[in-house]
C-alpha positions in Angstrom: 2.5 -16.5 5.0 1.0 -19.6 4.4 -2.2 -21.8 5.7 -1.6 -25.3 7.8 -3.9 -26.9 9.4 -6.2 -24.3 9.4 -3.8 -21.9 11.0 -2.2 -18.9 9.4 1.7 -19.4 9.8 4.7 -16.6 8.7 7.5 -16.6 7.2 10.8 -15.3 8.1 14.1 -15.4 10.4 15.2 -15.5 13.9 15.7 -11.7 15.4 19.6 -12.7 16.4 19.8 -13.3 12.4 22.0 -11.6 10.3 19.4 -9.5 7.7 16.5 -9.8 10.1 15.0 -5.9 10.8 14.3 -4.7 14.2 13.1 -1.6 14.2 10.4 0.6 12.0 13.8 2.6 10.8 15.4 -0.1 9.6 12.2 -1.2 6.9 12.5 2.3 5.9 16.0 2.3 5.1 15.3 -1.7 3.1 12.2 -0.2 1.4 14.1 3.1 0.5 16.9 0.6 -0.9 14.9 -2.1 -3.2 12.1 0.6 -3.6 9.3 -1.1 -3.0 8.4 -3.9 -1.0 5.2 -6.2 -0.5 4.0 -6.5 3.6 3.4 -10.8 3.0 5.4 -12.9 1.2 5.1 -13.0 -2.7 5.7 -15.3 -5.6 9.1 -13.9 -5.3 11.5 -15.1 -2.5 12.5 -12.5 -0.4 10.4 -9.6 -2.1 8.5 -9.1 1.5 8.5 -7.6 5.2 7.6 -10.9 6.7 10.8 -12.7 4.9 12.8 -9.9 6.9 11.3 -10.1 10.6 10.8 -12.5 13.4 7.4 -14.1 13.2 7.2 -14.1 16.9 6.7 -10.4 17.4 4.3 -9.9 14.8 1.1 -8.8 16.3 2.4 -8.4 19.7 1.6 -5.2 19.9 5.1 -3.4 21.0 6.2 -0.9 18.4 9.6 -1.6 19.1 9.6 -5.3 17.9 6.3 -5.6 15.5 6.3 -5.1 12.4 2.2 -4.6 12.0 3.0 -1.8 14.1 5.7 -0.3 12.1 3.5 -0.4 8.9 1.3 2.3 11.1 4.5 4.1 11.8 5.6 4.6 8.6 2.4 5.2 7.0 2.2 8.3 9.7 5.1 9.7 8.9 4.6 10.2 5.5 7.8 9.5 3.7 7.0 6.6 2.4 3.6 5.0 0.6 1.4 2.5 1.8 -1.3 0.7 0.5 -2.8 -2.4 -1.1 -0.2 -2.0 -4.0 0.7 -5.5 -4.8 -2.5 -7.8 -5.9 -4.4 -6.3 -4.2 -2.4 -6.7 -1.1 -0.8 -4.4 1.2 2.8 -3.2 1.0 5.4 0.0 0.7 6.6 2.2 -2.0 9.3 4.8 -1.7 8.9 8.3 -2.7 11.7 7.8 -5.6 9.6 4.9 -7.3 5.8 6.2 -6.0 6.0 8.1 -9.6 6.9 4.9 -11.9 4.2 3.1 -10.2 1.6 6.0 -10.5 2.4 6.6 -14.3 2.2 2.4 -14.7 -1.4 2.0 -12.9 -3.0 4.9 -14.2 -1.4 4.6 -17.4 -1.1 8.6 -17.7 -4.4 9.1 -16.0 -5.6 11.8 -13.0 -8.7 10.5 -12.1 -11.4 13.0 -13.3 -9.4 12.3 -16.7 -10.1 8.9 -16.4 -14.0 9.7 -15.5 -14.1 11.9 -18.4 -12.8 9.1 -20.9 -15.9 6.5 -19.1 -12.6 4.3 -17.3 -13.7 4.6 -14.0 -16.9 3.0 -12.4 -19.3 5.5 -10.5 -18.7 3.8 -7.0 -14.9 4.7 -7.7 -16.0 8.4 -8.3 -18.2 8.5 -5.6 -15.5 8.1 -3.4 -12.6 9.7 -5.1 -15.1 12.9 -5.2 -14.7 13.4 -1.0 -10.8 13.7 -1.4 -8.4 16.7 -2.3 -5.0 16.8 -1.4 -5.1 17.7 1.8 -8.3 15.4 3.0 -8.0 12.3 5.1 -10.8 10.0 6.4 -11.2 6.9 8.4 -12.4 3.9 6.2 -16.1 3.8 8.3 -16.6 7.8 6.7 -16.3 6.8 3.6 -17.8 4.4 3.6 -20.9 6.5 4.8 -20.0 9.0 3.2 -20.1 7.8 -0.5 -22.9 6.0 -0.1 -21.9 2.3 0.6 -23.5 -0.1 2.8 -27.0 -1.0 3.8 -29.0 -0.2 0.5 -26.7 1.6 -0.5 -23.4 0.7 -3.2 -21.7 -2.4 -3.0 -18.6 -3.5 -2.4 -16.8 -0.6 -1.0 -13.6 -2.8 0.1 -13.1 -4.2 -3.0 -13.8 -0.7 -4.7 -11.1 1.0 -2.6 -8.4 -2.0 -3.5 -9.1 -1.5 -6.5 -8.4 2.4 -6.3 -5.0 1.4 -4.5 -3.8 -0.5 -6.7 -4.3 2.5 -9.0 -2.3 4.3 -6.6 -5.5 6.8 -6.3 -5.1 6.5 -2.9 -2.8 4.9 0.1 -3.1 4.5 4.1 -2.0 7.8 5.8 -2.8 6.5 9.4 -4.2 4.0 12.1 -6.0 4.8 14.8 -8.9 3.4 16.8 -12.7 4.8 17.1 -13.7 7.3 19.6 -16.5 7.2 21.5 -18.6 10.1 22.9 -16.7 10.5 26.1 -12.8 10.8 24.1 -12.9 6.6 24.7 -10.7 5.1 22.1 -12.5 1.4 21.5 -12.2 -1.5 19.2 -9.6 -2.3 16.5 -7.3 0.3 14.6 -9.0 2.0 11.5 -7.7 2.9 8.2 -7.0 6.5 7.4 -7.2 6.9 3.6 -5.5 10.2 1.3 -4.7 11.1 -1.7 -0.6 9.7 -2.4 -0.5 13.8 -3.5 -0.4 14.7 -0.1 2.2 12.5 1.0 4.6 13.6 -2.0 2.7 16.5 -3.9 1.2 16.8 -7.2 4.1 17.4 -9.3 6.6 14.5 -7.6 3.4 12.1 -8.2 3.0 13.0 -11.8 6.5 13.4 -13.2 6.7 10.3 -14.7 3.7 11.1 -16.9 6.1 12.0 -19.6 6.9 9.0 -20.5 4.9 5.4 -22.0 3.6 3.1 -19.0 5.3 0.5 -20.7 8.8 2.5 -19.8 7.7 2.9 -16.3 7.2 -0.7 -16.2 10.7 -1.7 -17.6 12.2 0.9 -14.9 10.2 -1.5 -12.2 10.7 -4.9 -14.1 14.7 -4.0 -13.8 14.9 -2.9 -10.6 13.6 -6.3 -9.0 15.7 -8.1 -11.5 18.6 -6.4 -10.1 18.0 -6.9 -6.7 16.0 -10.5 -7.0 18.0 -12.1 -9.8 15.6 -15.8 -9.8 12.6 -13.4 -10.6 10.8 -14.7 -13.2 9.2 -12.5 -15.8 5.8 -14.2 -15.1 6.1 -13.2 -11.4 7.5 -9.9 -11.6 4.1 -9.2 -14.3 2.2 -10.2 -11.5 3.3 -8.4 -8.5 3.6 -5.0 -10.3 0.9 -5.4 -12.9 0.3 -2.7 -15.8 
């Protein structure tokens, strides 16, 4: 996705294209086959939902064709992860590579370990403090919750990337606001968890075993594989570590 003249324009192919996904099944089965995969375009071509769908039905609201909707469909579900995983940015990863990725970004750490050993800020424990593995809450709770927003903590949506990206926590739902007659108003809200309760403690931790710097390697060689014109400088920077 790119910016001209001011307007926001996507990427990607015509539905009646050959490789060109049309239904939330079909992501499943490319991100359960590369692994992982960035919602936006990256620095690598190809590495992305929106290289794979019809620009025209994004946003259109019919789950059948739009792939903003699938994202809400899969994160639902439960199989697979989703978060702001890649820069900061949204995207999918599979149950199979979900442990790589953990043992990469929190380089071997739960997180009261990493509070123990002073590598986590306060604002991060405040809110990692609300979850277990079974708890879910819309973005606006936590917010309240862990004490963000008028005189409160700052910066709760960068805090919450930022925990993401640490695979802390991922998406586990959409769903709009309701009001105090049952009214569902306004735009979709985030539902945030713990990845544990998608996949359980001992799937997300099982690559704790070994170095991050392994786990990376694993990663690094799976997008070469699949994306040979990845450059090491680009793969560093979509998958970090």
């Amino acid at each position: 996705m790119e910016e001209i003249n001011g307007q926001w324009v996507l990427k990607g192919i015509d539905w009646d294209d050959d490789g060109c996904l049309h239904s939330a099944d079909e992501l499943a089965e490319l991100i359960e086959d590369i692994g992982f995969l960035p919602l936006f375009e990256c620095q690598i071509p190809g590495l992305s939902v929106e290289e794979h769908t019809d620009p025209s039905y994004w946003w259109c609201g019919d789950p059948e064709r739009d792939p903003w909707e699938w994202r809400t469909i899969l994160a639902r579900e439960g199989k697979i992860a989703y978060g702001k995983f890649f820069g900061k940015r949204a995207g999918f990863i599979s149950k199979k590579w979900f442990p790589y990725f953990a043992n990469l970004r929190r380089d071997g750490y739960d997180f009261d370990a990493l509070w123990d050993d002073g590598k986590a800020s306060l604002r991060q424990k405040k809110i990692m403090d609300l979850f277990d593995d079974d708890t879910r809450f819309f973005s606006y709770e936590l917010k309240e919750k862990a004490g963000f927003g008028k005189g409160g903590e700052k910066n709760f949506e960068g805090v919450m990337a930022d925990l993401q990206m640490h695979t802390y926590l991922c998406m586990r739902d959409f769903k709009k606001r309701v009001n105090k007659k049952g009214i569902e108003y306004g735009w979709d809200v985030a539902i945030y968890a713990k990845p544990e309760q998608l996949f359980g403690y001992k799937h997300v931790s099982k690559a704790y075993k070994e170095s991050p710097e392994e786990s990376y390697k694993r990663i690094e060689a799976q997008v070469k594989k699949r994306f040979k014109d990845a450059t090491d400088k680009d793969i560093k920077k979509l998958i970090g570590g």
